[in-house]
C-alpha positions as CSV (number, residue, x, y, z in Angstrom):
1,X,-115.4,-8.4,30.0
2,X,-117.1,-5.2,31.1
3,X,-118.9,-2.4,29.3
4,X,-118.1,1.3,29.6
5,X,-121.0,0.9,32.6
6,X,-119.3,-1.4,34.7
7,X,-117.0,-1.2,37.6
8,X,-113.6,0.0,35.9
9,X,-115.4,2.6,34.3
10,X,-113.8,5.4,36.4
11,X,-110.5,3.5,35.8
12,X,-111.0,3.8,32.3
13,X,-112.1,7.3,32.1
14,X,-108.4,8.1,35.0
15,X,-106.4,6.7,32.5
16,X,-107.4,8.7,28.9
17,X,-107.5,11.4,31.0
18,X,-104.3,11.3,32.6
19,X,-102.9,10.0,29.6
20,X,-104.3,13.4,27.5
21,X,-103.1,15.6,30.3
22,X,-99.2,14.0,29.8
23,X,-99.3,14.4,26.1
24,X,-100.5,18.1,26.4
25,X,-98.3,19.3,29.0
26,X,-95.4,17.3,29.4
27,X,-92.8,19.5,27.7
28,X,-94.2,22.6,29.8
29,X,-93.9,21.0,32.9
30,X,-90.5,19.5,32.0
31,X,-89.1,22.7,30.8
32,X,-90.3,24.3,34.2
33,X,-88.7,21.0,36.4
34,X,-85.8,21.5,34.5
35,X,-85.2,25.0,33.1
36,X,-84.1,23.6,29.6
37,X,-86.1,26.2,27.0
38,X,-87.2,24.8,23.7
39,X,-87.5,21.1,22.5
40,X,-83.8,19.4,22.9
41,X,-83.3,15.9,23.1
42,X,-82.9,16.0,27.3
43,X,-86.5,17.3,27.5
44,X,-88.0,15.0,24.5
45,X,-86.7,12.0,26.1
46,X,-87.9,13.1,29.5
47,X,-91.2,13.9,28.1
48,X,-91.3,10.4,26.9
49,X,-90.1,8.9,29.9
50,X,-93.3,10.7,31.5
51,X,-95.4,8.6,28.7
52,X,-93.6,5.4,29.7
53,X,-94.9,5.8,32.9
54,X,-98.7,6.1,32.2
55,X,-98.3,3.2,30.8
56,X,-96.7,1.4,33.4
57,X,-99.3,3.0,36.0
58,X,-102.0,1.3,33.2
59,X,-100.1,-2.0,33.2
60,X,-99.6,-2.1,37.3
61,X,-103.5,-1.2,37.5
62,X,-104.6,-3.9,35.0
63,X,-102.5,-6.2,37.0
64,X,-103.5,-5.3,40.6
65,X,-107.5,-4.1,40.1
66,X,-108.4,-5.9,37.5
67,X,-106.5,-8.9,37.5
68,X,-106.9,-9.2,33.7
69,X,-104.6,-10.1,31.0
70,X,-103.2,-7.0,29.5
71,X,-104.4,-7.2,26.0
């Protein structure tokens, strides 16, 4: 198991920071993709969806890179 110094560091620091940049502005750039104003439940879910998929980019790079179990 590695520290914060050790070789997935960067991958570590990618990932809270990509995941912090979804959370903030997924509904803006979703309402810009798609033109829908407000929160409705087409933009909430595809919001979400944009979650999902951090954490599938986390999973596939745990997988591939670190060739760790995911937990």
């Amino acid at each position: 198991m590695m520290g914060l110094n050790g070789k997935y560091s960067v991958g570590i620091l990618l990932t809270f920071t990509f995941l912090a940049a979804v959370m903030l502005y997924g509904f803006s750039v979703v309402s810009t993709v798609t033109g829908i104003k407000g929160i409705t439940p087409n933009s909430f879910l595809l919001s979400r969806v944009a979650i999902w998929m951090v954490l599938a980019a986390v999973f596939l790079y745990n997988l591939f890179i670190e060739k760790e179990p995911f937990y």
